[in-house]
C-alpha positions in Angstrom: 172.8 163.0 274.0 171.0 160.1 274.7 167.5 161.4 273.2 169.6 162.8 270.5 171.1 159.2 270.1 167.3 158.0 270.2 165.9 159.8 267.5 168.7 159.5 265.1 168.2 155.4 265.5 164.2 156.0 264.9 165.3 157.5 261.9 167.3 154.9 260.6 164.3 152.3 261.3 161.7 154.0 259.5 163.8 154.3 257.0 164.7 150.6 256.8 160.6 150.2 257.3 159.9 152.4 254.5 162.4 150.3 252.2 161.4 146.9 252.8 157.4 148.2 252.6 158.5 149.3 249.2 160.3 145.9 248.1 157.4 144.1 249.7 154.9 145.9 247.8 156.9 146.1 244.8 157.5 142.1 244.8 154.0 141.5 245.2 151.6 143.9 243.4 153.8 144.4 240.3 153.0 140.9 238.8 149.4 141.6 239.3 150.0 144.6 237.9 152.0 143.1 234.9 149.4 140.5 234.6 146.2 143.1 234.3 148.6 144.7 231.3 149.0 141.8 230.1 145.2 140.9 229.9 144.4 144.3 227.9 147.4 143.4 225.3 145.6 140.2 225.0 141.9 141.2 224.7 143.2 143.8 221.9 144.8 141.1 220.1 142.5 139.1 220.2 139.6 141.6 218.9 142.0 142.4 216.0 142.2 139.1 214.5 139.0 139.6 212.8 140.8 142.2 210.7 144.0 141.5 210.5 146.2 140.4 207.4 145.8 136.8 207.8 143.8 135.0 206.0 142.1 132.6 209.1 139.4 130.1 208.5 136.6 130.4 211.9 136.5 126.5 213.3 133.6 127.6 215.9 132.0 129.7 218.0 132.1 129.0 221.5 129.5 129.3 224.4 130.2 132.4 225.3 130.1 133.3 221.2 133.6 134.0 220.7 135.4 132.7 217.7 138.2 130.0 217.2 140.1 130.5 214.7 142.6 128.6 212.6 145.2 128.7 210.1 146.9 126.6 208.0 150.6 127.5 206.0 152.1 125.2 203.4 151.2 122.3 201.8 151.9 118.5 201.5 152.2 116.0 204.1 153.4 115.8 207.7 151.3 118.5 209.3 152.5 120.4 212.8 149.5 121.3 214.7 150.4 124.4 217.1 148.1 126.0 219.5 148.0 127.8 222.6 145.6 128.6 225.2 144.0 125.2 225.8 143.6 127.2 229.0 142.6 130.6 229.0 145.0 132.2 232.1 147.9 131.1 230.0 148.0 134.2 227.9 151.7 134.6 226.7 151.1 131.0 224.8 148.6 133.2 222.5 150.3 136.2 221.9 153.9 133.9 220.9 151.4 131.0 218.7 150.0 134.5 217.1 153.2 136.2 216.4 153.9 133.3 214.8 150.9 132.7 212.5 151.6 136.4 211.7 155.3 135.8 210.8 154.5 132.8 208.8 151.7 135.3 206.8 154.6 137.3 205.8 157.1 134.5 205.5 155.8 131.5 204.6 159.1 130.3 202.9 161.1 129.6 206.4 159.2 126.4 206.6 159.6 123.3 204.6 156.7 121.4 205.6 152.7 122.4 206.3 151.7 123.8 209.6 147.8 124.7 211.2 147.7 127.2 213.1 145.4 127.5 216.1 146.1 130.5 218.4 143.7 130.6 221.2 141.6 127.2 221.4 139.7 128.4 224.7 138.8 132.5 224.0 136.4 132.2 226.2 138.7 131.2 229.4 141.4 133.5 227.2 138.9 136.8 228.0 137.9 136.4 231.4 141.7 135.4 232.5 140.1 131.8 233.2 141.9 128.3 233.1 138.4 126.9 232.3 136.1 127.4 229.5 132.6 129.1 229.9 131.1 126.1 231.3 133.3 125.7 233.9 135.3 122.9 232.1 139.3 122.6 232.3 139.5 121.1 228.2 143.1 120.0 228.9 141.3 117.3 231.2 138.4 116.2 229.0 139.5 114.7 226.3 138.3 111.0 225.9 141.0 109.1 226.9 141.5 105.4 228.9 142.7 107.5 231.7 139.6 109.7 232.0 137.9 110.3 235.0 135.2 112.6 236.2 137.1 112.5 239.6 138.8 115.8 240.4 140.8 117.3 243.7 140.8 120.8 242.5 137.7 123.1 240.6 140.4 123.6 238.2 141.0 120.7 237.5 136.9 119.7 236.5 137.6 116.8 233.9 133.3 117.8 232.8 130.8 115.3 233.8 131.2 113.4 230.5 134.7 112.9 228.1 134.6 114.6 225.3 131.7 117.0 226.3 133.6 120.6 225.4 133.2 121.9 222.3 136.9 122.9 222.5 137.9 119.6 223.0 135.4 118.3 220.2 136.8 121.5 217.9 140.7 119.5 218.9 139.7 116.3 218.1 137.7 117.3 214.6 141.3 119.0 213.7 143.2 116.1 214.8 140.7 113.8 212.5 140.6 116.2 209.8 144.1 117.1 209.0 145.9 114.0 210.5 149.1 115.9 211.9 152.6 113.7 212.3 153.4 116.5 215.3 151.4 118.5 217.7 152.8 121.4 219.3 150.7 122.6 222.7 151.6 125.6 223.8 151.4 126.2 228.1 152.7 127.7 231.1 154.5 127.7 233.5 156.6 124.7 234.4 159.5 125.5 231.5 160.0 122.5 229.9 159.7 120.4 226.6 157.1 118.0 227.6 156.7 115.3 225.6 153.6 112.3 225.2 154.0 109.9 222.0 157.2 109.1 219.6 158.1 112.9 220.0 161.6 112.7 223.0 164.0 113.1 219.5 161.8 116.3 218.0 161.5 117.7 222.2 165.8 117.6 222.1 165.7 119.5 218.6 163.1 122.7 220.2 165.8 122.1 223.0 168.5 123.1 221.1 167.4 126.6 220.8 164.8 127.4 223.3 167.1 125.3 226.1 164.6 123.9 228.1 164.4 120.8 230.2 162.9 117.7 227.8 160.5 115.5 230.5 157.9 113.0 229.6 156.8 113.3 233.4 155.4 116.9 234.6 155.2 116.0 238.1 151.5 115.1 238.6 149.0 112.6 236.4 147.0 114.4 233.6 144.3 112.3 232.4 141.9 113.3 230.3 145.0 115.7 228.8 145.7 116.1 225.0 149.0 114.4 225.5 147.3 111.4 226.5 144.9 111.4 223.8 147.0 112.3 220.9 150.5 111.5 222.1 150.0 108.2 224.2 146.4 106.7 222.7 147.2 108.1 219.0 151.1 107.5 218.7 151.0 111.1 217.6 154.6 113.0 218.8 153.1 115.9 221.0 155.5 118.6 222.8 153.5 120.4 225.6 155.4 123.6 225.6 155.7 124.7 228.7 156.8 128.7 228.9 158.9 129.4 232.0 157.1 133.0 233.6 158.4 135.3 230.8 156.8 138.5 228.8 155.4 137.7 225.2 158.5 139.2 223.9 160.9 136.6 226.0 158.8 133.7 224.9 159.0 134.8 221.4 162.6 135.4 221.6 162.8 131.7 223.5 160.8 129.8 221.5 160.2 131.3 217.3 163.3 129.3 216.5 162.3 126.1 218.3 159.2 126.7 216.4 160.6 126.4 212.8 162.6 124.0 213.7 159.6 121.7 215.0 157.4 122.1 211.5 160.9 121.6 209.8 162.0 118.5 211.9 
């Protein structure tokens, strides 16, 4: 009885070993797994731009000779800059500032006023699954600004041994220059929240409305060097970093397209 007893409560533990190894596994490979899916869906997007329907003007070609594309939609003034992928691990921000270029292609009447497209500003960082560009650079951190500083904690965080020095950040600043938008909308990931740098808390409530995020000015940590400080705070230009919470491409589009609209409308 008591051997019996034994076995039957060995059982029952390799069972309950069996079931946690397959939570624990589950919980911890399938985002990597997700992410690698992910990453194809992105490189194949990315390669069809070339030949897809919309009309895109190429901006650049990077180090790694990869294009940047943009587009803009409407006309008249009070520009919205969008863009995503300032660094290139943040993938989702891509595929949603794509699928929206794409639906604007199709139905360019939902908006009242002009937007420019860019959908990946860093492809090089976008293809290897890289916050940095090719030259090791984090361009969200080298933009010219008072707060600049080729001091960094973090490789991730390498500001580039000059301001300015990225030809993604010069391709940012040439756009900024050239088509002098009233709103910038940057798209990231993943602190979910309307961020906000500049005269832009009023249009960060309005994407709130729909897309229900938090609306900050503060992200939690100093960002010199960032494109909030350079267009938002130095430029009185209303930028909203869009942070994405950790969602699919189709959440963040379901999110966010409406918030979207509204911002070029607001």
């Amino acid at each position: 009885m008591k051997s019996g007893g034994f076995l039957r409560n060995l059982k029952l533990w390799i069972v309950i070993f069996l079931i946690i190894s397959i939570i624990l596994v589950y919980k911890y490979t399938m985002p990597y797994y997700n992410e690698l899916q992910l990453h194809q869906k992105t490189k194949q997007l990315y390669a069809g731009i070339a030949g897809d329907n919309i009309d895109w003007e190429i901006i650049a070609q990077t180090e790694a000779g990869n294009t940047i594309y943009i587009k803009k939609f409407g006309d008249g003034d009070e520009i919205t800059l969008i863009l995503a992928a300032l660094h290139g691990d943040e993938q989702t921000g891509f595929h949603l500032v794509y699928r929206l270029a794409d639906t604007l292609a199709s139905q360019p009447e939902i908006i009242r006023k002009p937007a420019v497209i860019v959908p990946v500003v860093n492809p090089d960082g976008l293809l290897a699954r890289s916050r940095l560009n090719a030259e090791g650079i984090d361009v969200n951190r080298n933009f010219p600004t008072k707060n600049w500083s080729p001091v960094y904690e973090q490789e991730k965080y390498y500001p580039g041994s000059q301001s300015g020095s990225a030809l993604e950040t010069q391709v940012m600043m040439l756009l900024i220059n050239k088509y002098k938008p009233v709103k910038i909308i940057a798209v990231h990931d993943d602190l979910h929240m309307n961020n906000f740098d500049g005269p832009a808390e009023n249009l960060a409530w309005k994407m709130a409305e729909t897309n229900g995020y938090e609306v900050t000015s503060d992200v939690g940590y100093p960002t010199p060097g960032s494109l909030g400080s350079y267009a938002g705070i130095e430029k009185n230009i209303a930028v909203i970093t869009l942070e994405l919470p950790r969602i699919s491409p189709e959440e963040a589009w379901r999110d966010n397209f409406q918030a979207l609209i509204d911002a070029i409308n607001f």
